[in-house]
C-alpha positions as CSV (number, residue, x, y, z in Angstrom):
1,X,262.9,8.7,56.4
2,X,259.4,9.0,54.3
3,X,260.2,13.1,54.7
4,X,263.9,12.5,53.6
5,X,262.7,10.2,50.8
6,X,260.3,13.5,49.6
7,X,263.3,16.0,49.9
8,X,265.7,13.5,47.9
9,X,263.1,13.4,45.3
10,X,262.6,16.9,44.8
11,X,266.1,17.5,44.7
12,X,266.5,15.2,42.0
13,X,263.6,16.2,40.0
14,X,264.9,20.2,40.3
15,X,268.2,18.3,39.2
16,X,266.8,17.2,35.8
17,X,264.9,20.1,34.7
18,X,268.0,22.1,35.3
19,X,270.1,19.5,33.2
20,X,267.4,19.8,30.2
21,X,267.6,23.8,30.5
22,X,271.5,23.7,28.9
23,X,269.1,22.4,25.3
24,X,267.8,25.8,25.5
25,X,268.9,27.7,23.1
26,X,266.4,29.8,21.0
27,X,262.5,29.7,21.4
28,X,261.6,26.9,19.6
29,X,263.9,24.7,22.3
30,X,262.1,26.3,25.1
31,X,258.4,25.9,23.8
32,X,258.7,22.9,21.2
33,X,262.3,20.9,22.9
34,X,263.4,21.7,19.3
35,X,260.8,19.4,17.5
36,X,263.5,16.4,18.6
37,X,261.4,14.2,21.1
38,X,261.3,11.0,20.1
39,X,258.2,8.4,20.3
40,X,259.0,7.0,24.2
41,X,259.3,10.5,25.6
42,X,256.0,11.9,23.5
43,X,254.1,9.4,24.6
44,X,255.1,10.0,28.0
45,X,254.7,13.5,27.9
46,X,251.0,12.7,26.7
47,X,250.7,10.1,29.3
48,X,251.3,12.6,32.0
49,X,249.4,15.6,30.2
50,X,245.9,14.3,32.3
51,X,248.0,12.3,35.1
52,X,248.1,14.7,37.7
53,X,246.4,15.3,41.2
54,X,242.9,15.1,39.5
55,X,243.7,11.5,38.4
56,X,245.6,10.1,42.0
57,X,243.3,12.3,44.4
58,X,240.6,14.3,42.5
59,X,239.1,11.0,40.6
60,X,239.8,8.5,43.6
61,X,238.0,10.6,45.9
62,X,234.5,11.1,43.4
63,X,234.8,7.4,42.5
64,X,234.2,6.3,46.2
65,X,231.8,9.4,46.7
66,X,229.4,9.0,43.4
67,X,231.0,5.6,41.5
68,X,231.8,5.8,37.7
69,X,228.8,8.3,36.7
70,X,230.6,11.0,38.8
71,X,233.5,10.5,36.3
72,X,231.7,11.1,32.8
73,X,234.4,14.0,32.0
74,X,237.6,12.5,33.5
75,X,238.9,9.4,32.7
76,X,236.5,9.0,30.1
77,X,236.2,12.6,28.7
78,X,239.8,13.3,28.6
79,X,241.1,10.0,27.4
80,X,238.4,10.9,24.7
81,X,240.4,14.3,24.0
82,X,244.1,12.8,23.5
83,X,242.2,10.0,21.6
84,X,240.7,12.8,19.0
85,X,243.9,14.7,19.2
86,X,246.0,11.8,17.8
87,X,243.4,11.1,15.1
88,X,241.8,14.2,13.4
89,X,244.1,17.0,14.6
90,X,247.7,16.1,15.4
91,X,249.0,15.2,11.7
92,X,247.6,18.3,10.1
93,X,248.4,21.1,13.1
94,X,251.9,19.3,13.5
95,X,252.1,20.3,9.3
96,X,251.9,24.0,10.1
97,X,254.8,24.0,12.0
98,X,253.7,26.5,14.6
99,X,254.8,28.0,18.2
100,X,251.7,27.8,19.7
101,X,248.0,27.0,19.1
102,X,247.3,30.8,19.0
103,X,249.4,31.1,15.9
104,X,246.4,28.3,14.1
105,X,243.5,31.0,14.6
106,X,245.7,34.2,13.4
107,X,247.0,32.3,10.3
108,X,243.4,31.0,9.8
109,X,241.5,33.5,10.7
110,X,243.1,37.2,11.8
111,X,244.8,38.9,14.6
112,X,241.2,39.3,16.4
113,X,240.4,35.7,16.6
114,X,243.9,35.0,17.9
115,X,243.5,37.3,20.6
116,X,240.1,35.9,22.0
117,X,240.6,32.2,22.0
118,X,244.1,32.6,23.2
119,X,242.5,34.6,25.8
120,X,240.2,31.9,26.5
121,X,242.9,29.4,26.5
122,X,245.2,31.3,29.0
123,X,242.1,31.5,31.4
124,X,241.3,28.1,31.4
125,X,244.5,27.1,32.7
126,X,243.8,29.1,35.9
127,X,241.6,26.6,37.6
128,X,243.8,23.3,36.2
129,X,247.7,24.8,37.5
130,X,245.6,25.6,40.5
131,X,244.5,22.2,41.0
132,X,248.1,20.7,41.1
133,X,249.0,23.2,43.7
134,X,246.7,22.8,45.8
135,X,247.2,18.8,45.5
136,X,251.0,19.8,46.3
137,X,249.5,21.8,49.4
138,X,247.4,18.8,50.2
139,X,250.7,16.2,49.9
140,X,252.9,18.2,51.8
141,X,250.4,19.1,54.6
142,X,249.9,15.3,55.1
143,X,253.6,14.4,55.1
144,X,254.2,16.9,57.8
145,X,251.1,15.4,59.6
146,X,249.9,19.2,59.8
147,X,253.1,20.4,60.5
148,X,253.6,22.4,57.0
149,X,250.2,24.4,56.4
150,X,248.1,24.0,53.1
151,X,249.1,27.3,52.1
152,X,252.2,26.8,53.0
153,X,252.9,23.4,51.1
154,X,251.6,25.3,48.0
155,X,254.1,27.7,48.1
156,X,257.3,25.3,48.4
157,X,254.9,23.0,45.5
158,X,254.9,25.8,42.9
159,X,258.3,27.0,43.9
160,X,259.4,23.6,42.8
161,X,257.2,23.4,40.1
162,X,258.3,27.3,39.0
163,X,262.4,26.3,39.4
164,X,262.9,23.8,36.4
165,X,260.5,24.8,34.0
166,X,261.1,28.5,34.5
167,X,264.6,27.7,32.9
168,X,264.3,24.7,30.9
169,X,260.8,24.9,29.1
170,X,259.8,22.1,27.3
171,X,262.9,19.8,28.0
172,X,262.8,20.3,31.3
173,X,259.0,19.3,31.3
174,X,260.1,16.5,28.7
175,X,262.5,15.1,30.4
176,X,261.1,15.0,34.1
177,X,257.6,13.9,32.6
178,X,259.6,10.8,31.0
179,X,261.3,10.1,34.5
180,X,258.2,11.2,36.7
181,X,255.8,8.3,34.5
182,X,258.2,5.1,35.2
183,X,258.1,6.3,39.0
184,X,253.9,6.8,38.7
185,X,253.5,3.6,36.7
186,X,255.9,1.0,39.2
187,X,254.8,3.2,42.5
188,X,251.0,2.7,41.7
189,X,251.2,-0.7,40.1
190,X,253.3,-2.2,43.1
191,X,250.5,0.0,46.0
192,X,247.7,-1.7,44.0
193,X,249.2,-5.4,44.1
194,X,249.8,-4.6,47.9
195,X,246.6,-3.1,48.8
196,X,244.3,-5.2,47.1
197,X,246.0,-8.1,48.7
198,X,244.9,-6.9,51.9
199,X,241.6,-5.9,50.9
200,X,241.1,-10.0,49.9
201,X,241.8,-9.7,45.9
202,X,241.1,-8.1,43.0
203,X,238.0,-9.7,42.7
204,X,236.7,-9.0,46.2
205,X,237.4,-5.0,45.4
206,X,235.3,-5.9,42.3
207,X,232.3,-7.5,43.5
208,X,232.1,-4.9,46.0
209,X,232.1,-1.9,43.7
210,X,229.7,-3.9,42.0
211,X,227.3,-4.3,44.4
212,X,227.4,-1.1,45.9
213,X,226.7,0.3,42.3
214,X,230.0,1.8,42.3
215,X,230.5,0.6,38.5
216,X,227.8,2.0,36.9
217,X,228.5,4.1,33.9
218,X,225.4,4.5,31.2
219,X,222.9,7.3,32.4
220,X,219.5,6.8,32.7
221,X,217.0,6.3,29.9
222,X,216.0,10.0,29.8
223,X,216.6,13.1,28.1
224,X,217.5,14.9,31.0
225,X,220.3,12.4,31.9
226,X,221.7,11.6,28.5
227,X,222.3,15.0,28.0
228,X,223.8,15.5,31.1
229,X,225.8,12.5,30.2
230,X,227.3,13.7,26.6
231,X,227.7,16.7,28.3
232,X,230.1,15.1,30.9
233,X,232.3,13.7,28.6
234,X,232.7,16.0,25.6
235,X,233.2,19.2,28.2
236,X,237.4,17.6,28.4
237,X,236.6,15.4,25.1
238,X,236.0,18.8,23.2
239,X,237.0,21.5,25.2
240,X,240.3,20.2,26.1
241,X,241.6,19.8,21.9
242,X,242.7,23.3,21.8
243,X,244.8,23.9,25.0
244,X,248.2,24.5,24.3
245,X,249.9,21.8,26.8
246,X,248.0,19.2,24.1
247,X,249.3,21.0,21.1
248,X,252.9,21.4,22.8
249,X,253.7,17.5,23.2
250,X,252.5,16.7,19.6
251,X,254.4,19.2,18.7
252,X,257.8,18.8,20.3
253,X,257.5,15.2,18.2
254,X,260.4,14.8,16.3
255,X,258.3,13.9,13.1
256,X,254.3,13.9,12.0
257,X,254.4,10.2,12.3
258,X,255.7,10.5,15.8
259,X,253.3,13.2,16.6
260,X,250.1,11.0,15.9
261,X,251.6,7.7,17.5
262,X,252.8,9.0,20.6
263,X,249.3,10.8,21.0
264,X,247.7,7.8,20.6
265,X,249.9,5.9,22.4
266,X,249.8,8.5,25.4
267,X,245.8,9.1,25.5
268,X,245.6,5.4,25.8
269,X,247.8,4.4,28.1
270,X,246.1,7.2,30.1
271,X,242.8,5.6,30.2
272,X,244.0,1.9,30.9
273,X,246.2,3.5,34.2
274,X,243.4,5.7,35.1
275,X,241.4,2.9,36.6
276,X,244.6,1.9,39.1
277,X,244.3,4.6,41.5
278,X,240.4,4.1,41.4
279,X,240.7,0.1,42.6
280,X,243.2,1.6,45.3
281,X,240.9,4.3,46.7
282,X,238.4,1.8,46.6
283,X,239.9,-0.8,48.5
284,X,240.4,1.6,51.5
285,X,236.1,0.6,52.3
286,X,236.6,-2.7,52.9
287,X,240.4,-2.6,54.7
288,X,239.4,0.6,56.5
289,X,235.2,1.2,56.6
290,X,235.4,3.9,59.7
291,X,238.4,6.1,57.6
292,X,236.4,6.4,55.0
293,X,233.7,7.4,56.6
294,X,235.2,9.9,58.4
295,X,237.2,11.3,56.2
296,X,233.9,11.3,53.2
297,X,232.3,13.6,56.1
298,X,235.7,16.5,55.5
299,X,237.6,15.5,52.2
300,X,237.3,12.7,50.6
301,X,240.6,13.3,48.8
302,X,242.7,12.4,51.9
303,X,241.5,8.9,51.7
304,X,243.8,7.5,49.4
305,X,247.2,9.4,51.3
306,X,245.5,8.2,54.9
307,X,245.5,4.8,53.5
308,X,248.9,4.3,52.8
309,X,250.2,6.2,55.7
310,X,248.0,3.8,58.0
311,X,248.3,0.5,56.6
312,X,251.1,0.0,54.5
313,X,255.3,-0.2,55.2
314,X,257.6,2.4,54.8
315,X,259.1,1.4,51.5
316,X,255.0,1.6,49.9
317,X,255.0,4.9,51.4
318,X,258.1,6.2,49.9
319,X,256.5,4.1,46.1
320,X,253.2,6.1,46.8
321,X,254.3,9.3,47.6
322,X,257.1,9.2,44.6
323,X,254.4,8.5,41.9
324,X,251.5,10.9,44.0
325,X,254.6,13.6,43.7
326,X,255.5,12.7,39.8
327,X,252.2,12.7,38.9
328,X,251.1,16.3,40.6
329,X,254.5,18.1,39.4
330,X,254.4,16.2,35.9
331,X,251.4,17.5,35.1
332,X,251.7,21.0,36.7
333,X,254.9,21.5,35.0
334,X,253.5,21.5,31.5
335,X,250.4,23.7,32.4
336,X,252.3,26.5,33.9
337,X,254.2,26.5,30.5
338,X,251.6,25.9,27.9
339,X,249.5,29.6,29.2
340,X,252.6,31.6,29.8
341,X,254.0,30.9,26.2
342,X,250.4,31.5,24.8
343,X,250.1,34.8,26.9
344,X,253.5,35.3,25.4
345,X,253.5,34.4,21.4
346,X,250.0,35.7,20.9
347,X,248.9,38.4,23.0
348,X,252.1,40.1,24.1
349,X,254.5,39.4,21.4
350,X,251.7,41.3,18.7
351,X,251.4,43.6,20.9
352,X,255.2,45.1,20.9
353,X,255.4,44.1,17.8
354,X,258.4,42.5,16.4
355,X,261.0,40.9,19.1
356,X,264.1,39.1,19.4
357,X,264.4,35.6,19.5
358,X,266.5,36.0,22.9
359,X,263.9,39.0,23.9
360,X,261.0,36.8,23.2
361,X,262.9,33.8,25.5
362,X,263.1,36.5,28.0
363,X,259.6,37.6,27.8
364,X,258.2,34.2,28.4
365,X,260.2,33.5,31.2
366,X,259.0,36.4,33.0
367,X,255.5,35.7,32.2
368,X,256.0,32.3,33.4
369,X,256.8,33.6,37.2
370,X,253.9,36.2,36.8
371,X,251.7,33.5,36.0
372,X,253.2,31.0,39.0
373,X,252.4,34.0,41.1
374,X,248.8,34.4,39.7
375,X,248.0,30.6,39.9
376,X,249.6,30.1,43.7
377,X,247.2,33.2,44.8
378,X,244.4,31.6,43.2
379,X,244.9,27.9,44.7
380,X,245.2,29.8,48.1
381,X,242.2,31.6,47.9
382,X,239.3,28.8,46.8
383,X,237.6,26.3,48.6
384,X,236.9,24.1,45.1
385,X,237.6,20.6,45.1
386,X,240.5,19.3,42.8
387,X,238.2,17.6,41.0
388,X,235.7,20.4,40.6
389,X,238.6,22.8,39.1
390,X,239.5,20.4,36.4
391,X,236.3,20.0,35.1
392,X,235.7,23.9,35.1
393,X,238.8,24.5,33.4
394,X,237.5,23.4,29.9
395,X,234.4,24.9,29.8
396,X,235.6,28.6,28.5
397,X,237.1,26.6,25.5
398,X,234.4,24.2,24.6
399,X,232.4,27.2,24.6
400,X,234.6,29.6,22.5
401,X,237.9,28.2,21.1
402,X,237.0,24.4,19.9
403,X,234.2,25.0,17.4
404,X,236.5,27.9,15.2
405,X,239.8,25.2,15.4
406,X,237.5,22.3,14.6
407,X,235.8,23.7,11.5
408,X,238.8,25.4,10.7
409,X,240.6,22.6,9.7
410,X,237.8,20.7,8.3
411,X,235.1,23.1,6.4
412,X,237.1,25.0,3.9
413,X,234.1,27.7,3.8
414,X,234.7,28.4,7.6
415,X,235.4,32.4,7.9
416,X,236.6,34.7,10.3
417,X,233.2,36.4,10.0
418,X,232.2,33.1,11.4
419,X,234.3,32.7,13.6
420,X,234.0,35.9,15.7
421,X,230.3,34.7,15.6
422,X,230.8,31.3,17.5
423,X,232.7,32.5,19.7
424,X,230.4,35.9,20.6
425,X,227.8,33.3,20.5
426,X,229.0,30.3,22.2
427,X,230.5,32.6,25.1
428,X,227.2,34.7,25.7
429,X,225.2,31.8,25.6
430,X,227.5,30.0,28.6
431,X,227.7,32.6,31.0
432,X,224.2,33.8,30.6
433,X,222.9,30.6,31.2
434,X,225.8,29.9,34.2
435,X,223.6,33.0,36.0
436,X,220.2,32.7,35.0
437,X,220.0,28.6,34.5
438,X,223.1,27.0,35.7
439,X,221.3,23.8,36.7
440,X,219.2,23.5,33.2
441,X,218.6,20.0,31.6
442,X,221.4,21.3,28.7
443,X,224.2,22.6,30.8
444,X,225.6,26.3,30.2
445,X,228.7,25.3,28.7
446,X,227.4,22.7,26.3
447,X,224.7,24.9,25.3
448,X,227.5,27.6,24.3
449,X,229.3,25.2,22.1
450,X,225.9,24.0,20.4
451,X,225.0,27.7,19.6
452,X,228.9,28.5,18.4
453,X,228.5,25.8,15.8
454,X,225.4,27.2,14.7
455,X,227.1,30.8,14.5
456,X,229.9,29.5,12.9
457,X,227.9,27.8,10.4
458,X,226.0,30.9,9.8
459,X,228.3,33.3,9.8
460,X,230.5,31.4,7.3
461,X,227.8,31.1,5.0
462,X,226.1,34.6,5.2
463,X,227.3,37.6,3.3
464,X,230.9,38.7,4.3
465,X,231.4,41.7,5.8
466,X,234.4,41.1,7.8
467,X,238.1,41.4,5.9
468,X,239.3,38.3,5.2
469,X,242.9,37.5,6.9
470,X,245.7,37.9,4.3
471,X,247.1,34.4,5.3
472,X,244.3,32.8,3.1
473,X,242.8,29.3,3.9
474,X,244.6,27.0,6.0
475,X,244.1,23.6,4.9
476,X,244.7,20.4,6.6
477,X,246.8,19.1,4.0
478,X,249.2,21.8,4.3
479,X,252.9,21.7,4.0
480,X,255.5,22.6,6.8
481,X,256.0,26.1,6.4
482,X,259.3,27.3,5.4
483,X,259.8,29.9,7.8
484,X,260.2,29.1,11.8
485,X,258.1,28.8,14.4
486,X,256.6,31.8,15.6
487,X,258.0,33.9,12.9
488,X,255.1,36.8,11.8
């Protein structure tokens, strides 16, 4: 019945995304869902930007393994990012009226900057798709009880995944992320009343956490450990601002007001839920010591799924499973979008020059399979935790792409000269230290963003030798541009 219950679902959710594909009709539909979301579905879509595999499994499975320090860059980190988003970048990037985030650094800054941060951006999707994959593997492999192979449950996951969004874009993702969060929301809510119940309360779980240090946060009084710290947090709370499924949502608002509340809205509701599939994990150590154990000593990430299957009634498997599967396909469905349409708008499409609206559809959908294909090879060929490819995701943009959007919108005297330095700098810096000092007290990646601010700041403020882009300064004040999105 549980495997029934799964099938049904899938159905149903293929169902939807198909329904949202006859919206499509032009570019802007498929990327933006025609600037027409209202506030309930933005904020959902924000909601389930960051609640995905790494937040039911990946999280869950580090919280019981290292407590709340282990989780610096997620909840924390990316609740931090949405939170940001919503406050200092979503009312004046939402003004610019844009396709993509890629279209910010060419109008700010040139074709050449637009190339190499969209490059960055497209890249660090690889390791985040691949972590909902794999977490579809993982689901599938455990509903089968072994039957259906890892590899093999990744391969009917992305399929899925690949179906609805292929055709539908950013309705499809709209509309089955706005159904997918009431399922995650009542599923978890109704498998933590029910599990902390049998783990003796809400309180119990609590004091238990507590006293085996579980819950604490703050690093240590040292250098060494506050860096690491900040370092934690602002890799997602920095390096997650320019990543196109972010820009996407706020975009798709159907006004600038909308854009910045449902942000908000979203990026908060996503740190208060967070904590829900933490107190479930947890509980699983006091109602079942020896499968924890066990299961610490292989992967930890099958603790939660084990839990349910073991202790719990049908109906809370079918309410687990449900809002596991929303969560995993809600989040993956955005993130195979977000790089294809990048790869597409700002690599590709300047490349051939101009296209066709219906050409350019065309083009993205095809780079949208080629990109499934890419992602499901990857997830079948690492051994990386879920948890460990989320947090590796962001690095390539907190080193590259963040400091040219951030000063680009707020320091009028940022240039592309100074640009193309942070992100020469901030990239050589990270991988130079990721091979000769990957375990320094300042981390590679944070490193690379501290020395792209100082190129950026130096570049901008040294003699010009670079040509100025013809689009002129973009300010953050600036009006909606008359001409559509995408248009060059």
């Amino acid at each position: 019945m549980l495997i029934g219950f799964v099938i049904a679902y899938l159905l149903l959710s293929i169902a939807v995304g198909l329904y949202a594909a006859t919206r499509v009709k032009s570019t802007t539909d498929y990327v933006a869902a025609g600037r027409h979301l209202p506030l309930y579905i933005v904020t959902a879509t924000v909601f389930a930007t960051w609640f995905g595999s790494e937040t039911v499994l990946g999280i869950s499975a580090t919280f019981i393994d290292e407590g709340l320090r282990g989780l610096w860059s997620d909840p924390f980190g990316a609740s931090l990012c949405l939170i940001l988003v919503g406050l200092f970048f979503a009312r004046p990037l939402y003004r610019l009226n844009l396709l993509t985030l890629g279209d910010y650094y060419r109008l700010r800054y040139g074709r050449t900057v637009e190339v190499l941060c969209s490059s960055a951006i497209v890249i660090s999707y690889l390791g985040w798709v691949a972590a909902q994959i794999t977490a579809l593997g993982l689901v599938f492999n455990i509903l089968s009880d072994g039957a259906i192979a890892n590899e093999t449950g990744m391969l009917i996951g992305a399929g899925i995944v690949l179906v609805y969004t292929l055709f539908g874009g950013m309705w499809s993702v709209a509309l089955t992320d706005f159904m997918q969060m009431i399922i995650i929301v009542v599923g978890l809510l109704y498998i933590a009343w029910l599990v902390g119940d049998m783990a003796g309360g809400v309180d119990t779980v609590v004091m238990h956490a507590t006293e085996s240090g579980k819950l604490n946060f703050l690093p240590a009084f040292d250098a060494k450990d506050i860096i690491a710290f900040l370092a934690g947090i602002l890799t997602m709370g920095f390096g997650s601002i320019p990543q196109q499924d972010v820009f996407q949502r706020l975009n798709s608002a159907r006004n600038e007001k909308t854009a910045v509340r449902g942000t908000l809205l979203g990026g908060s509701g996503y740190f208060v839920f967070a904590f829900v599939p933490l107190f479930i994990a947890y509980s699983a150590t006091l109602i079942d010591p020896a499968l924890v154990a066990r299961l610490q000593e292989t992967d930890s990430q099958r603790i939660l799924p084990q839990l349910i299957l073991q202790h719990t009634p049908l109906f809370a498997q079918v309410m687990f499973f449900g809002a596991l599967l929303s969560a995993i396909m809600s989040t993956a469905s955005g993130t195979l979008l977000a790089p294809s349409v990048t790869f597409s708008e700002n690599i590709l499409r300047g490349t051939f020059g101009r296209v066709s609206d219906r050409g350019f559809l065309w083009l993205t959908r095809i780079v949208v399979v080629a990109f499934a294909l890419l992602i499901t090879w990857y997830a079948t060929h690492t051994d990386e935790s879920i948890h460990g490819m989320v947090e590796n995701a962001y690095k390539v943009t907190l080193a590259t792409a963040f400091v040219p959007l951030a000063f680009g919108l707020y320091w009028k005297r940022a240039s592309t000269q100074g640009a193309l330095a942070s992100i020469l700098a901030g990239l050589v810096v990270w991988v130079l230290l990721e091979i000769v000092a990957p375990e320094a007290d300042v981390p590679p990646h944070f490193a690379g963003m501290l020395a792209g601010i100082v190129a950026m700041i130096a570049g901008s403020l040294l003699p010009q030798t670079l040509v100025k882009p013809t689009h002129g300064h973009v300010a953050a004040h600036l009006e909606p541009q008359a001409e559509s999105p995408g248009v060059r």
